[in-house]
Short mmCIF file of the C-alpha atoms (twelve columns), coordinates in Angstrom:
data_MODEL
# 
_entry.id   MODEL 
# 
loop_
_atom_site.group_PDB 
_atom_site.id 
_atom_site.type_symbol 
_atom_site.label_atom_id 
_atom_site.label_alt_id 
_atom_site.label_comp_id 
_atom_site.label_asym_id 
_atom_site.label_seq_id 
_atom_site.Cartn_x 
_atom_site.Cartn_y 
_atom_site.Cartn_z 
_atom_site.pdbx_PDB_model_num 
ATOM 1   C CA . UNK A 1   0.000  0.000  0.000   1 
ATOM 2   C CA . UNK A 2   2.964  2.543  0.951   1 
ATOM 3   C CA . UNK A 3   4.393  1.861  -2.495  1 
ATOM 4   C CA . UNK A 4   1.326  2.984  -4.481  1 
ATOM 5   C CA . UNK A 5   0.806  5.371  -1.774  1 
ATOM 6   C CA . UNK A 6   4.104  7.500  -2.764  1 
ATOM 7   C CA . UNK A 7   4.460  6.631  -6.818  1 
ATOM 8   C CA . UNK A 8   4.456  10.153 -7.431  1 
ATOM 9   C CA . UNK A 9   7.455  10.401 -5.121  1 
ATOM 10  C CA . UNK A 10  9.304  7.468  -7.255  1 
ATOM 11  C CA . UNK A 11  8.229  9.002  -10.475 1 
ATOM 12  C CA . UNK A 12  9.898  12.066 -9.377  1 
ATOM 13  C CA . UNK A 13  13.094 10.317 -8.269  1 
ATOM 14  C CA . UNK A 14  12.858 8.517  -11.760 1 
ATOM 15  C CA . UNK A 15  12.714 12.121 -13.375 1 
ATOM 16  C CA . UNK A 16  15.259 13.493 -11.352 1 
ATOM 17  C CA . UNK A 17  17.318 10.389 -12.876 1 
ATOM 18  C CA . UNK A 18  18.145 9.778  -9.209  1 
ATOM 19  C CA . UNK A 19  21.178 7.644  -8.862  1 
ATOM 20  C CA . UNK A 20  21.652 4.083  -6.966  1 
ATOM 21  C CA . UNK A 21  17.803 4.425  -6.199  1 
ATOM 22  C CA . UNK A 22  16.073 1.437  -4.521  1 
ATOM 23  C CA . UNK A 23  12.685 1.170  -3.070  1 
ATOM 24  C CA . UNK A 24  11.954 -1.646 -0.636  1 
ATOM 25  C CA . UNK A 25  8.721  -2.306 1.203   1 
ATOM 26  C CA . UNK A 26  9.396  -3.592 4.218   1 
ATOM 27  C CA . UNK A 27  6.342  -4.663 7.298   1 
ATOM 28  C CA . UNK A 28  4.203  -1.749 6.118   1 
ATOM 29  C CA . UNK A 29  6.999  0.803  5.905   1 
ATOM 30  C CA . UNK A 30  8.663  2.097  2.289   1 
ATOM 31  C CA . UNK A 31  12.599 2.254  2.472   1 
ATOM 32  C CA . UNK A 32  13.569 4.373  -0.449  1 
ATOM 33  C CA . UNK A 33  17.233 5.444  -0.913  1 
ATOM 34  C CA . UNK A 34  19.171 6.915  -3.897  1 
ATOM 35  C CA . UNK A 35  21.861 9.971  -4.575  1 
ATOM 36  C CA . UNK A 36  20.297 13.021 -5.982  1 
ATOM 37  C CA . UNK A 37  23.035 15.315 -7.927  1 
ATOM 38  C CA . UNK A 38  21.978 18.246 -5.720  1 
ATOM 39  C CA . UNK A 39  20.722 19.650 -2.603  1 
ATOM 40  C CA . UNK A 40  17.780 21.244 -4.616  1 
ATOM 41  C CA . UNK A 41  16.771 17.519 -5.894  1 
ATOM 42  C CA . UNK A 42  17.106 16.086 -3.133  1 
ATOM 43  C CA . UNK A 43  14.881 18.799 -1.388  1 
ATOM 44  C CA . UNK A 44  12.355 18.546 -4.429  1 
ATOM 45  C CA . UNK A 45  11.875 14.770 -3.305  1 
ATOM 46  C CA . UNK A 46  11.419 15.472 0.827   1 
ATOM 47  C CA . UNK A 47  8.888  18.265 -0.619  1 
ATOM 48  C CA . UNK A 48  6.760  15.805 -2.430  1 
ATOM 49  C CA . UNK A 49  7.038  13.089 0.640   1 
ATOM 50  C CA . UNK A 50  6.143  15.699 3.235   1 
ATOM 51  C CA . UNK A 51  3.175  16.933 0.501   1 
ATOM 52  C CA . UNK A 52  1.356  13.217 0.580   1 
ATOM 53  C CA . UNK A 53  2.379  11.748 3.534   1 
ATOM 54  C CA . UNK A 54  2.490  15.049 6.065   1 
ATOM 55  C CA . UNK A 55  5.750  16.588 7.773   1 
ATOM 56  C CA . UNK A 56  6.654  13.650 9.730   1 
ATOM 57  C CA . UNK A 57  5.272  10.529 7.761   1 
ATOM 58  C CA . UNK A 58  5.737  7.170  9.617   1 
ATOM 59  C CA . UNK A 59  5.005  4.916  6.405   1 
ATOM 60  C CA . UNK A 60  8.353  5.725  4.822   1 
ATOM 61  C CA . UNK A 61  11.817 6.154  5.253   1 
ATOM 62  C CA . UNK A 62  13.895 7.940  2.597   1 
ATOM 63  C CA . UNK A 63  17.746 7.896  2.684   1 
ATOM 64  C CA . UNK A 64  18.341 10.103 -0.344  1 
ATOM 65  C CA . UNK A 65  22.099 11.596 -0.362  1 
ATOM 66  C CA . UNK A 66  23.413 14.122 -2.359  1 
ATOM 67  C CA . UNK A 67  26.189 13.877 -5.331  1 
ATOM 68  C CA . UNK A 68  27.803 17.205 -5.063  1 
ATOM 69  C CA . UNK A 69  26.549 19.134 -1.941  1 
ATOM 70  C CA . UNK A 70  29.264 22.034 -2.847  1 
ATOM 71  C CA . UNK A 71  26.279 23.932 -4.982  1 
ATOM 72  C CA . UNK A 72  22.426 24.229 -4.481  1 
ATOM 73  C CA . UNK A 73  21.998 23.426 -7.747  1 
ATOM 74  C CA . UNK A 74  22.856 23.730 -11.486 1 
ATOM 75  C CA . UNK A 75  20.391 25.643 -13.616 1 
ATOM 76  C CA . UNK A 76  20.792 25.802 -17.435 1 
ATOM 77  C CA . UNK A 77  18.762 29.262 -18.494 1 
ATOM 78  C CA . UNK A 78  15.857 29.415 -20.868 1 
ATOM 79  C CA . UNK A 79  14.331 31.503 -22.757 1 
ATOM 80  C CA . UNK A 80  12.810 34.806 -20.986 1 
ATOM 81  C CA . UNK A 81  14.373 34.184 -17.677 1 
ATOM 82  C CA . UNK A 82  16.453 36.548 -15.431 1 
ATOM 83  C CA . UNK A 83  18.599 36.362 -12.597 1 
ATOM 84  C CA . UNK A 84  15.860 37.331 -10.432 1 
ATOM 85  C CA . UNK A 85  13.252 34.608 -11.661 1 
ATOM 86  C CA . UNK A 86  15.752 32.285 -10.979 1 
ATOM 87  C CA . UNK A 87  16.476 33.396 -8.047  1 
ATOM 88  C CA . UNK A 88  12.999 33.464 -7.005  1 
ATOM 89  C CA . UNK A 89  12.509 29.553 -8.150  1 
ATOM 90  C CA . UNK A 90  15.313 28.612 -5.754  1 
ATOM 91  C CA . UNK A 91  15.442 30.521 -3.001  1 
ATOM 92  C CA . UNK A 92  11.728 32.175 -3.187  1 
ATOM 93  C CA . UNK A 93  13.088 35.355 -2.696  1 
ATOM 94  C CA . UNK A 94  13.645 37.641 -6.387  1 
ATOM 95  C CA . UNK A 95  16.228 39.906 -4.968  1 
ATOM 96  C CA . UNK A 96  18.766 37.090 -3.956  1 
ATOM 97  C CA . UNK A 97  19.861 37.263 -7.770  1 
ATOM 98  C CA . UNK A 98  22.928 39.227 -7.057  1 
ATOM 99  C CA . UNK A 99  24.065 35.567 -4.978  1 
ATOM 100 C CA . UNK A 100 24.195 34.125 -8.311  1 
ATOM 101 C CA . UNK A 101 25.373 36.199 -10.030 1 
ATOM 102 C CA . UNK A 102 28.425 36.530 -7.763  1 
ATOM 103 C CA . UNK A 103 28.640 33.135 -8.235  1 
ATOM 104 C CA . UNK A 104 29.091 33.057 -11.881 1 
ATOM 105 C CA . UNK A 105 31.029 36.333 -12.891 1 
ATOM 106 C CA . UNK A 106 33.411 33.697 -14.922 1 
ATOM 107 C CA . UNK A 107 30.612 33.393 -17.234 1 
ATOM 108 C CA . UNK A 108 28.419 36.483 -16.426 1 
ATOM 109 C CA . UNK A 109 29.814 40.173 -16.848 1 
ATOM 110 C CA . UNK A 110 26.958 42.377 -16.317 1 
ATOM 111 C CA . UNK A 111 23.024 40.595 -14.731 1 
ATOM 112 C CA . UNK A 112 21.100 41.647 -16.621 1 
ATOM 113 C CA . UNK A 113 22.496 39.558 -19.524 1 
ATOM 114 C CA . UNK A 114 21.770 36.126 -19.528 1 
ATOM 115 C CA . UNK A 115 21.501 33.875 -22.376 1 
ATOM 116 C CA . UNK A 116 19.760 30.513 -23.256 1 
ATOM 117 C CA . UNK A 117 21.425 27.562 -23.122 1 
ATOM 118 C CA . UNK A 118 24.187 28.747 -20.396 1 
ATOM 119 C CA . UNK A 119 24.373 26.812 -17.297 1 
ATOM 120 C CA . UNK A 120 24.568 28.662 -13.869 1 
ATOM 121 C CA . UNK A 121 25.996 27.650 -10.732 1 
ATOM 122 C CA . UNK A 122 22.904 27.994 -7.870  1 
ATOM 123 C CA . UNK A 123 25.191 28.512 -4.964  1 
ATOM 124 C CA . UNK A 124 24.315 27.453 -1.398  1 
ATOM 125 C CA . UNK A 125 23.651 30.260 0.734   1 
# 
């Protein structure tokens, strides 16, 4: 029952192309575990536990670990986004832009250029 319970959590992780993953049912209880490449994917799939099962569900235990825990995240830019949408999609806060920015001034001169197709370092804060 767990299992079908949180599919939408394991069709995330399958999304996510989470690494090492395996899901285990175990006297009632899901055991998932798996490396997510960053802190922001790995938060993405305690997000969508906590949103079906409530913020301290006793029906599953995840174990998810994170590949490279030096950066929040890696975001490659699309069309019509700025520094500050991003910003806002990661941290919920707009004005945090100048963070990465500051991160990225080997790629980025000036914020309010940004181009399509470049890939931004989200850094931790």
């Amino acid at each position: 029952m767990s299992k079908e319970k949180y599919q939408p959590v394991l069709d995330l992780g399958e999304n996510l192309n989470i690494q090492n993953g395996d899901v285990k049912e175990v006297n009632g209880k899901l055991h998932v575990t798996g490396t997510a490449k960053t802190t922001y994917e790995k938060n993405l799939i305690w997000d969508k536990i906590k949103e079906i099962g409530g913020n301290n569900p006793s029906d599953i235990m995840a174990d998810i670990k994170v590949e490279d825990a030096s950066v929040f995240h890696r975001h490659t830019v699309r069309q019509g986004e700025t520094l500050g949408k991003i910003a806002q999609k990661y941290y919920g806060k707009a004005g945090l832009y100048t963070k990465i920015f500051e991160a990225n001034t080997d790629k980025l001169k000036n914020p309010d250029m940004i181009y399509p197709d470049q890939e931004l370092v989200i850094p931790n804060l």
